[in-house]
DRENPA-3360 file (N, C-alpha, C; in nm, 2 decimals, always signed):
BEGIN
1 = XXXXXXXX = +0.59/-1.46/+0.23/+0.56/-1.32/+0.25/+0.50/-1.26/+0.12 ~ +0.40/-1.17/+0.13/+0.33/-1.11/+0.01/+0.27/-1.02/+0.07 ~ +0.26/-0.93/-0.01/+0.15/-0.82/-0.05/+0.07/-0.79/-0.19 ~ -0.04/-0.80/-0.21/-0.15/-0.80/-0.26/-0.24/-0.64/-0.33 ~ -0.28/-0.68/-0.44/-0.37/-0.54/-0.43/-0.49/-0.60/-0.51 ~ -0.60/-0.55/-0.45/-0.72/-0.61/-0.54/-0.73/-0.56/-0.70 ~ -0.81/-0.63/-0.77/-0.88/-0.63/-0.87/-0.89/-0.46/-0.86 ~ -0.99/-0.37/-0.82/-0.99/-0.26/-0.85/-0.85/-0.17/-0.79;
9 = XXXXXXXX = -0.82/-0.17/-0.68/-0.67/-0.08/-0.67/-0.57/-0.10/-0.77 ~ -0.57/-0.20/-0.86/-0.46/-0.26/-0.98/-0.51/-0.21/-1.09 ~ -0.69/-0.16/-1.10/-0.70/-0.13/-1.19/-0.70/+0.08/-1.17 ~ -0.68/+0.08/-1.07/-0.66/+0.23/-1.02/-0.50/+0.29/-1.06 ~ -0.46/+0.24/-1.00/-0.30/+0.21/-1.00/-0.27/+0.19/-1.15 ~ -0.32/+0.11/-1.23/-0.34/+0.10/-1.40/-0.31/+0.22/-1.46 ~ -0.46/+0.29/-1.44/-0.45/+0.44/-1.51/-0.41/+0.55/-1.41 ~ -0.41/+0.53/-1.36/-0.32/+0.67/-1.29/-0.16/+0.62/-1.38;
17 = XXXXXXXX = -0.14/+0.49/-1.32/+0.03/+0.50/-1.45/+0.01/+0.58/-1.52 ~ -0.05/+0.55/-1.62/-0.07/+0.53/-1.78/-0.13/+0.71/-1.79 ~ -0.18/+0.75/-1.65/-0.25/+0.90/-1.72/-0.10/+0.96/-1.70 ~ -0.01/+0.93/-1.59/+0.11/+1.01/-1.55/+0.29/+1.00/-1.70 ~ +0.25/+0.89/-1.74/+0.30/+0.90/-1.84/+0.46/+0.79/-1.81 ~ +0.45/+0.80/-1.65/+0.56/+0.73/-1.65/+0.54/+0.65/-1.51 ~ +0.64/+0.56/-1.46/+0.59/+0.47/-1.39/+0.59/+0.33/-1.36 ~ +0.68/+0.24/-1.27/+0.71/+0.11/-1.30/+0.58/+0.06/-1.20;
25 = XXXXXXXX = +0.52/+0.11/-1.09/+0.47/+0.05/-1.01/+0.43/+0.14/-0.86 ~ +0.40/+0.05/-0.80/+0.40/+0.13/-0.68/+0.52/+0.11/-0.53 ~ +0.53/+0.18/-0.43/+0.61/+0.14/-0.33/+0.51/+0.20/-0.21 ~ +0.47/+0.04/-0.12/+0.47/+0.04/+0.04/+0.54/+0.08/+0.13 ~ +0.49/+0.12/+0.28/+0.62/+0.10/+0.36/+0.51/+0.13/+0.48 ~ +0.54/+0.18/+0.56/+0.54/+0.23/+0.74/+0.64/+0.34/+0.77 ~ +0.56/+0.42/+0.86/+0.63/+0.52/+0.93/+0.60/+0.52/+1.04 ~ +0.72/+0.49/+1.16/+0.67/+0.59/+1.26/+0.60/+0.70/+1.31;
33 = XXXXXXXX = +0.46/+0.70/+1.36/+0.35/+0.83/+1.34/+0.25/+0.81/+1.46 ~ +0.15/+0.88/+1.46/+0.06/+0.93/+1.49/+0.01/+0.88/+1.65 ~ -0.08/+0.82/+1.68/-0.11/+0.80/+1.80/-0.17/+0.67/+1.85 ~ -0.12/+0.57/+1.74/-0.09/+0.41/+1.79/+0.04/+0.39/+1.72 ~ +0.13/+0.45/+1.69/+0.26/+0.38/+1.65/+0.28/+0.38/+1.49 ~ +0.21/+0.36/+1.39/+0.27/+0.35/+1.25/+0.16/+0.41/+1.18 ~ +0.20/+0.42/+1.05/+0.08/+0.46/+0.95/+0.17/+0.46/+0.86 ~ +0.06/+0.41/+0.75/+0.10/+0.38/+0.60/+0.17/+0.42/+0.53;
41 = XXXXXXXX = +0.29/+0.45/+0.44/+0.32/+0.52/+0.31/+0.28/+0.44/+0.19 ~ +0.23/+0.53/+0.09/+0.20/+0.49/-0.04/+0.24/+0.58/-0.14 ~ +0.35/+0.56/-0.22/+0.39/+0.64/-0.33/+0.39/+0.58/-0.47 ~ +0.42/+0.69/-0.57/+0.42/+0.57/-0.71/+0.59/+0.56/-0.74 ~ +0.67/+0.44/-0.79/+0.77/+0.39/-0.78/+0.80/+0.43/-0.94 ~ +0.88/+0.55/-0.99/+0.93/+0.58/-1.13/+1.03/+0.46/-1.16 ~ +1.12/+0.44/-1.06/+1.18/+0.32/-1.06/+1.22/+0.24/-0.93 ~ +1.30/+0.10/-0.98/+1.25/-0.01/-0.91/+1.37/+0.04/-0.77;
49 = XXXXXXXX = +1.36/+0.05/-0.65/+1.43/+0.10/-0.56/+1.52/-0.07/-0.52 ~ +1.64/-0.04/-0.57/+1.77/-0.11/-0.56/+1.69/-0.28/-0.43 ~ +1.68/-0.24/-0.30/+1.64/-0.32/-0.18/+1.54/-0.37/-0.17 ~ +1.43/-0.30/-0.22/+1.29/-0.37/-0.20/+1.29/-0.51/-0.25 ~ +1.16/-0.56/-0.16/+1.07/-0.65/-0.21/+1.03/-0.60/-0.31 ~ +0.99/-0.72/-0.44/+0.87/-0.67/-0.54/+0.78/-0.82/-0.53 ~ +0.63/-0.76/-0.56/+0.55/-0.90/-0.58/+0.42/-0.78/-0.71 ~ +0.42/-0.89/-0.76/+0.30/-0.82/-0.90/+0.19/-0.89/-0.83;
57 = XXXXXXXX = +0.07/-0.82/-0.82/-0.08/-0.84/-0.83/-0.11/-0.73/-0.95 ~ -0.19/-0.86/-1.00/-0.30/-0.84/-1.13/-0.26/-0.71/-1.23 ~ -0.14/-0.74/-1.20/-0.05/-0.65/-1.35/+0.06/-0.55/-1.27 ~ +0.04/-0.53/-1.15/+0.10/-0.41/-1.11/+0.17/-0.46/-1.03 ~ +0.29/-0.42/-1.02/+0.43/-0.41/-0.93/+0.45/-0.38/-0.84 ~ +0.47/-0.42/-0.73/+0.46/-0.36/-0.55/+0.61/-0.39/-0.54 ~ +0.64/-0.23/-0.46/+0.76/-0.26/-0.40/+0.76/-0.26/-0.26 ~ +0.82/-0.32/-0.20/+0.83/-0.31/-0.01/+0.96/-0.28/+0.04;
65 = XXXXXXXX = +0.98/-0.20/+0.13/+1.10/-0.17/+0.17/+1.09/-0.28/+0.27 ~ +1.22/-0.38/+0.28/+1.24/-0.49/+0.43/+1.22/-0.44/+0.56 ~ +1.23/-0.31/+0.58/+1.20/-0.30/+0.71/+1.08/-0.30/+0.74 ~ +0.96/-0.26/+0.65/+0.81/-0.26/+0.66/+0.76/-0.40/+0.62 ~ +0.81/-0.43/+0.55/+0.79/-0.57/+0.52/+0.70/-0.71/+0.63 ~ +0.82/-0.65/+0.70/+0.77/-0.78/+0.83/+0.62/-0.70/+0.91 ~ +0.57/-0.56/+0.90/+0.44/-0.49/+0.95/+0.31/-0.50/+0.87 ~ +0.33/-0.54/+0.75/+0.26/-0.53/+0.62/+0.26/-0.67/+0.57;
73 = XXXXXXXX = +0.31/-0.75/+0.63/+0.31/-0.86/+0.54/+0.15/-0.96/+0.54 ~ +0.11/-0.98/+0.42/-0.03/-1.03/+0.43/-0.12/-0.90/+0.36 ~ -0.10/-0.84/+0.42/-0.19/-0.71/+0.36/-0.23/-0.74/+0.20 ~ -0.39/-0.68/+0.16/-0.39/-0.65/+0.03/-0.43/-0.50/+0.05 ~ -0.42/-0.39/-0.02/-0.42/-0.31/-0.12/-0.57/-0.31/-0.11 ~ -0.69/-0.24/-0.11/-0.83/-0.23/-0.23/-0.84/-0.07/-0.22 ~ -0.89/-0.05/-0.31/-0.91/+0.07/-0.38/-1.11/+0.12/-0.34 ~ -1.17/+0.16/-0.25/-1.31/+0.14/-0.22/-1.34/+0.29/-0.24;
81 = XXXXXXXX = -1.47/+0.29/-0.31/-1.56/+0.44/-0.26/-1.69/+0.44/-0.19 ~ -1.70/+0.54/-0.09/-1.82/+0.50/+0.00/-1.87/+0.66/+0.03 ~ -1.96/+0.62/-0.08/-2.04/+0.75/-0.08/-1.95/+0.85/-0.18 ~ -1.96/+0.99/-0.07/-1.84/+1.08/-0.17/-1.69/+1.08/-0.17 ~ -1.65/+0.97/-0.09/-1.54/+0.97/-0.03/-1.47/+0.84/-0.14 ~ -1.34/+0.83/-0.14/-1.28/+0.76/-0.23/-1.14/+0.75/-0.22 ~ -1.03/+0.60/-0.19/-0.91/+0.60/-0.19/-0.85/+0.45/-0.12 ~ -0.77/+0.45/-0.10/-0.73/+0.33/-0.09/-0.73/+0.26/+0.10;
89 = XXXXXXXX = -0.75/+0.15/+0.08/-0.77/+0.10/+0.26/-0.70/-0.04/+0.22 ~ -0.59/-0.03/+0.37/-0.50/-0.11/+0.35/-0.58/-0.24/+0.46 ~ -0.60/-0.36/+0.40/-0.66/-0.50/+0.50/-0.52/-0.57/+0.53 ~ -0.48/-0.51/+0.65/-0.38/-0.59/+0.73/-0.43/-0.66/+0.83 ~ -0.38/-0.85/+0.79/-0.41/-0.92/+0.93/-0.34/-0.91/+1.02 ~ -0.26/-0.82/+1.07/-0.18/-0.77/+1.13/-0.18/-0.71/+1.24 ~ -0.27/-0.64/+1.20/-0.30/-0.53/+1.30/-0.39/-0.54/+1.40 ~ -0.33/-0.49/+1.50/-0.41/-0.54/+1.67/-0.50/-0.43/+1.71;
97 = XXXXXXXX = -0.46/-0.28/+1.67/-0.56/-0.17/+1.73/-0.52/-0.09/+1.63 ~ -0.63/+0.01/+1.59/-0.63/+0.15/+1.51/-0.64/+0.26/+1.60 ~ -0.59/+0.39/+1.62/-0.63/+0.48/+1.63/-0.79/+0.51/+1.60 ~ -0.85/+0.57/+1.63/-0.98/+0.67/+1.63/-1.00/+0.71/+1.47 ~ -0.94/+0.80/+1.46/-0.94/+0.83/+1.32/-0.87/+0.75/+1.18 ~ -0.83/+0.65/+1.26/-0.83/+0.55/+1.11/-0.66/+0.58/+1.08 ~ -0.59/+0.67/+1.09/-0.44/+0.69/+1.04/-0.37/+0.60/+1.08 ~ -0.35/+0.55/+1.18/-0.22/+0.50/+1.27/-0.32/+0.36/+1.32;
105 = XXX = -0.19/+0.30/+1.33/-0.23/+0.16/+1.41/-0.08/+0.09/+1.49 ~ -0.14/-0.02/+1.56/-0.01/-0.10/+1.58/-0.03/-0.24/+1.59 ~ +0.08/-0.31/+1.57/+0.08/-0.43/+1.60/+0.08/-0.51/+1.75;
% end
């Protein structure tokens, strides 16, 4: 089991640390949401939360909570801008259908 973050999200993830001043990493997860069943959380992790998973890509620290774990697993992380728009898209092989608007999906 893994989770991944590319080359540019790790270097995103890099300096946002380093501008915030504090910062071990980041933490994954899933919520119950929207109008196929889940959608993503992404927060930054000041510290390492007791339960999680952690796996490091390309310098940076991922934490997973076990319950998300098993919905996310495989996933990498990329950090993409397209056009004026700009932020992170999670590539889960996981996932069976998206909603319409991109938020929510399910397995």
């Amino acid at each position: 089991m893994a989770v991944t973050l590319s080359e540019r999200a790790a270097q995103h993830v890099s300096n946002y640390l380093a501008k915030r001043g504090k910062g071990v990493g980041i933490r994954l997860g899933v919520r119950t949401t929207g109008c196929s069943g889940m959608a993503y959380k992404l927060e930054f992790a000041d510290e390492a939360p007791q339960d999680d998973e952690v796996f490091t890509s390309h310098g940076v620290t991922v934490f997973v909570d076990p319950k998300s774990l098993p919905y996310i697993d495989g996933t990498e992380l990329d950090y993409a801008r397209e056009g004026l728009n700009e932020g992170f898209k999670f590539n889960n092989p996981n996932v069976k259908n998206e909603c319409g608007c991109g938020e929510s999906f399910n397995i």
